[in-house]
Chimera marker file (.cmm) of the C-alpha trace (Angstrom):
<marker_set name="trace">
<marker id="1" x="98.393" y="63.738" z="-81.081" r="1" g="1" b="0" radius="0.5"/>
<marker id="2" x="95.823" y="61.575" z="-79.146" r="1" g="1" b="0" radius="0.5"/>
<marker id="3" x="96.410" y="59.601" z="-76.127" r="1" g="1" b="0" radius="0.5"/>
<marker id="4" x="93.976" y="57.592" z="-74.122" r="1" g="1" b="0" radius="0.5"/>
<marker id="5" x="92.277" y="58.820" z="-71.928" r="1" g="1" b="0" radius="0.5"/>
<marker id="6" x="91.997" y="55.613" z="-69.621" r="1" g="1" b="0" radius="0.5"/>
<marker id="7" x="94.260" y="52.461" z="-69.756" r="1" g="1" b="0" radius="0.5"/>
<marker id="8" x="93.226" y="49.350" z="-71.389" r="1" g="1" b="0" radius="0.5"/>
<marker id="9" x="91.517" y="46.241" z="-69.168" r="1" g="1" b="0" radius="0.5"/>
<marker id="10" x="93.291" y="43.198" z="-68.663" r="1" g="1" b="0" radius="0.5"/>
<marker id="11" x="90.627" y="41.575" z="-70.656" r="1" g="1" b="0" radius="0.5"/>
<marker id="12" x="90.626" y="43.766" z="-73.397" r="1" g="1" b="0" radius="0.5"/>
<marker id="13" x="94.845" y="43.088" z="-73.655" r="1" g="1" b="0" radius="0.5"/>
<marker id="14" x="94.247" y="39.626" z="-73.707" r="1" g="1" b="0" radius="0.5"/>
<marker id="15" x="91.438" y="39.655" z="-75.906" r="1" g="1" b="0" radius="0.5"/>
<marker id="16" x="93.793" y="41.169" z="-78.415" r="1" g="1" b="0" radius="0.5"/>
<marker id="17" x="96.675" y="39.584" z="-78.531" r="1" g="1" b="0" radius="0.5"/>
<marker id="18" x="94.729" y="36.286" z="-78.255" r="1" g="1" b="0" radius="0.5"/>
<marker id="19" x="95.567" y="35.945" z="-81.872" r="1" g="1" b="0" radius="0.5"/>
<marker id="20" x="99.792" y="36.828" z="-81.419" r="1" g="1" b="0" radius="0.5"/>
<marker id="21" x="100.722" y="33.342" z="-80.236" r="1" g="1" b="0" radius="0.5"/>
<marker id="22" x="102.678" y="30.844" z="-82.405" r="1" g="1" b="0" radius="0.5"/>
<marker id="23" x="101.950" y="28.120" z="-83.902" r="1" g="1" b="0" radius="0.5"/>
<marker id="24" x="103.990" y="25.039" z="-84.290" r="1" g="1" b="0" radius="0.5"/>
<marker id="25" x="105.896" y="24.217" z="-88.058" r="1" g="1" b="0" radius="0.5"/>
<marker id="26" x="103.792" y="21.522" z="-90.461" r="1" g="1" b="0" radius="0.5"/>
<marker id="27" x="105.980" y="18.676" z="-90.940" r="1" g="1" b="0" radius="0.5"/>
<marker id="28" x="105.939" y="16.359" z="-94.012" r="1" g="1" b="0" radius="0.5"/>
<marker id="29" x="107.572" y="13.064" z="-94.615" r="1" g="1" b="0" radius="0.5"/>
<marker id="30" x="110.321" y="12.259" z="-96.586" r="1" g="1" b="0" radius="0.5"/>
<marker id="31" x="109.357" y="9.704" z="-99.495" r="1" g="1" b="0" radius="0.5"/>
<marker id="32" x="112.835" y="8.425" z="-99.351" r="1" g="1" b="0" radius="0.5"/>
<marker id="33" x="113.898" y="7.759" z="-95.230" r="1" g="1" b="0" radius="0.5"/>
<marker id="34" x="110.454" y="8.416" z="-94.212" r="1" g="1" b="0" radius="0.5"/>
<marker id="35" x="111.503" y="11.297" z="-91.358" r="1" g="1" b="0" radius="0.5"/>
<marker id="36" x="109.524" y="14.182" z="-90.481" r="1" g="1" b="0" radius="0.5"/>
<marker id="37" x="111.001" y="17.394" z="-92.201" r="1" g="1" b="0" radius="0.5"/>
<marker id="38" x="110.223" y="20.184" z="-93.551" r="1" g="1" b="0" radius="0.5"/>
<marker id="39" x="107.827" y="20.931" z="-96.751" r="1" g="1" b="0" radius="0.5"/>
<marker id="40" x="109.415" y="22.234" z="-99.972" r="1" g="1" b="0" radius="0.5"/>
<marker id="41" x="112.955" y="21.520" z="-98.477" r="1" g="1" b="0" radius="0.5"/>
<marker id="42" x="115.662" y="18.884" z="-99.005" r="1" g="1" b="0" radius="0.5"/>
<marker id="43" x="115.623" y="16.317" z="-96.312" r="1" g="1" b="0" radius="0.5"/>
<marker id="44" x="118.458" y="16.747" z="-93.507" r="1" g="1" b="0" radius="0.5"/>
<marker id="45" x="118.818" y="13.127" z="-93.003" r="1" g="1" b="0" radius="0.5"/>
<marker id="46" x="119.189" y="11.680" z="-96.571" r="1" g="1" b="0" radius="0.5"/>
<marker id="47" x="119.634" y="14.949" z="-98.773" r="1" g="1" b="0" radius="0.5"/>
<marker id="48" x="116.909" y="14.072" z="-101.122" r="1" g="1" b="0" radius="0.5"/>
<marker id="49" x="114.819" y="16.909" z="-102.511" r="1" g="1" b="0" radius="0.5"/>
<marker id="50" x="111.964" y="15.489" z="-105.269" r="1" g="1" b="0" radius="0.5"/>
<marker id="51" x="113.329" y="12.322" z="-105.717" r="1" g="1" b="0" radius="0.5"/>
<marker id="52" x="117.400" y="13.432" z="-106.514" r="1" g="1" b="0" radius="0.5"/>
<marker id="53" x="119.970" y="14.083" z="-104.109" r="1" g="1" b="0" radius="0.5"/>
<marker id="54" x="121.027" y="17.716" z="-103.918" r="1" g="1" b="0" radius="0.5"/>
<marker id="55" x="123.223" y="17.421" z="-100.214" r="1" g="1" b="0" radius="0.5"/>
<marker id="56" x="125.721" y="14.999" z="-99.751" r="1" g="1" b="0" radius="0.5"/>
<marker id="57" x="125.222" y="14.043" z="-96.205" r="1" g="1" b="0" radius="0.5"/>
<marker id="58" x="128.013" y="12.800" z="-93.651" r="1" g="1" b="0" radius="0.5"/>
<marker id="59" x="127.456" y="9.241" z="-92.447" r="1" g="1" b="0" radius="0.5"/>
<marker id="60" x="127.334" y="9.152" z="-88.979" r="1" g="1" b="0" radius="0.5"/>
<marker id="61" x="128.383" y="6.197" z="-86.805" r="1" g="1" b="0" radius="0.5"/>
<link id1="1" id2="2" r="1" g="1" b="0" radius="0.2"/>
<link id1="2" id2="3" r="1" g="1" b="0" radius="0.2"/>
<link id1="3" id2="4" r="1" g="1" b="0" radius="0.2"/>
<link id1="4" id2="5" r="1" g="1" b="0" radius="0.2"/>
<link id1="5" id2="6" r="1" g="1" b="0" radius="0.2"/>
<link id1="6" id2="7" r="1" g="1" b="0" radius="0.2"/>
<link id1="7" id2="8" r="1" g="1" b="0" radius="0.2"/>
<link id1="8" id2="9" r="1" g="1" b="0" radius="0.2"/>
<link id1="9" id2="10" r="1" g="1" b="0" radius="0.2"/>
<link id1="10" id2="11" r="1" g="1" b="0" radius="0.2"/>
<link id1="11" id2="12" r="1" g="1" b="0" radius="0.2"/>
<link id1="12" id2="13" r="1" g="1" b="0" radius="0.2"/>
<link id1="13" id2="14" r="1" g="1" b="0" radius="0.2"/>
<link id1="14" id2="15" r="1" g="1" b="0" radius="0.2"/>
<link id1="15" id2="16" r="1" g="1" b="0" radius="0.2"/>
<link id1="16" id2="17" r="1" g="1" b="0" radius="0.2"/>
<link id1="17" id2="18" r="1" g="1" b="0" radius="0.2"/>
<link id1="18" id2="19" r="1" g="1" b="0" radius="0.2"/>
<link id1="19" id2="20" r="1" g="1" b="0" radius="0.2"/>
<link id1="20" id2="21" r="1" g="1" b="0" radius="0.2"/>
<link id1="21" id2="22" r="1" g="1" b="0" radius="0.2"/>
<link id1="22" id2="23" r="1" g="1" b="0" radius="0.2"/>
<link id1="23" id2="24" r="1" g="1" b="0" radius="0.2"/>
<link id1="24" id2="25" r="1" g="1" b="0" radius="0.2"/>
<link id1="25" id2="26" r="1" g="1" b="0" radius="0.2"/>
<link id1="26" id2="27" r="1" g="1" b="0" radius="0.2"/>
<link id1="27" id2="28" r="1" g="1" b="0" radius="0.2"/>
<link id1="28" id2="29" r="1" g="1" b="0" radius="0.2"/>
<link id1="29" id2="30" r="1" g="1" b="0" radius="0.2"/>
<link id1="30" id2="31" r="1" g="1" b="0" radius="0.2"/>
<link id1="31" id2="32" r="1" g="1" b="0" radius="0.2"/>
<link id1="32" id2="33" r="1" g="1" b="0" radius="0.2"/>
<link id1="33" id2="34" r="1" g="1" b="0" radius="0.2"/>
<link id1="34" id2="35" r="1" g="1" b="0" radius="0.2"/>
<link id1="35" id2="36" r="1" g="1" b="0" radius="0.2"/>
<link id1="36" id2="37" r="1" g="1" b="0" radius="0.2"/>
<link id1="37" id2="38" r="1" g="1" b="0" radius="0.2"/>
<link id1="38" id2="39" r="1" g="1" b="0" radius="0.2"/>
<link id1="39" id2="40" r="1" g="1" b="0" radius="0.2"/>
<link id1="40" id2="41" r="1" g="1" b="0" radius="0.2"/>
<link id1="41" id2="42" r="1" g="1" b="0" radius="0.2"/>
<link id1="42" id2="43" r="1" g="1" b="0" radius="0.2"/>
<link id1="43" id2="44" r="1" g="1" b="0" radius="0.2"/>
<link id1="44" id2="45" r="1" g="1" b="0" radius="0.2"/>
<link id1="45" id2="46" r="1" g="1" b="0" radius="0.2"/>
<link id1="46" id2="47" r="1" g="1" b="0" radius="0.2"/>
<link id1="47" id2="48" r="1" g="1" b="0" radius="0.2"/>
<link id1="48" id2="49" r="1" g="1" b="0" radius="0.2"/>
<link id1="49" id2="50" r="1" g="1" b="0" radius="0.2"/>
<link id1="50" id2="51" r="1" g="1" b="0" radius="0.2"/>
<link id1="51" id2="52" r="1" g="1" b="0" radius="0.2"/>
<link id1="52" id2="53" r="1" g="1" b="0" radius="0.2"/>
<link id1="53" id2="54" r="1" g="1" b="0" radius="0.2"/>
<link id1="54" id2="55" r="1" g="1" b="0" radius="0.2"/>
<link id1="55" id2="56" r="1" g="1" b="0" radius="0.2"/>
<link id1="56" id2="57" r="1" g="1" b="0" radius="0.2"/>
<link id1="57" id2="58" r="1" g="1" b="0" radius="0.2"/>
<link id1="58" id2="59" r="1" g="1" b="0" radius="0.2"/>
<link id1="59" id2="60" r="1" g="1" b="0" radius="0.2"/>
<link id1="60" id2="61" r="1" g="1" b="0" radius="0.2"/>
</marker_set>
């Protein structure tokens, strides 16, 4: 099998993985409580999901 020959520049190691960071969720808002959640999932704070409610969620003093 191959191996290099020479190692690999700084530059060259940042110049690849230059594309390996992460990037930060897209939030939606909730029609219903108007909070930032998630897209295509119910909402934690009211349960709603399209308009219904599909989680019963614990009211919290």
């Amino acid at each position: 099998m191959p191996n290099p020959k020479r190692r690999h520049s700084q530059k060259r190691t940042a110049t690849r993985r230059a594309h390996d960071s992460l990037s930060k969720h897209s939030l939606s808002e909730c029609p219903n409580c108007h909070e930032r959640k998630m897209p295509h999932r119910a909402c934690p704070k009211c349960g709603t999901y399209k308009g219904r409610e599909v989680v019963e969620v614990d009211e919290k003093s």
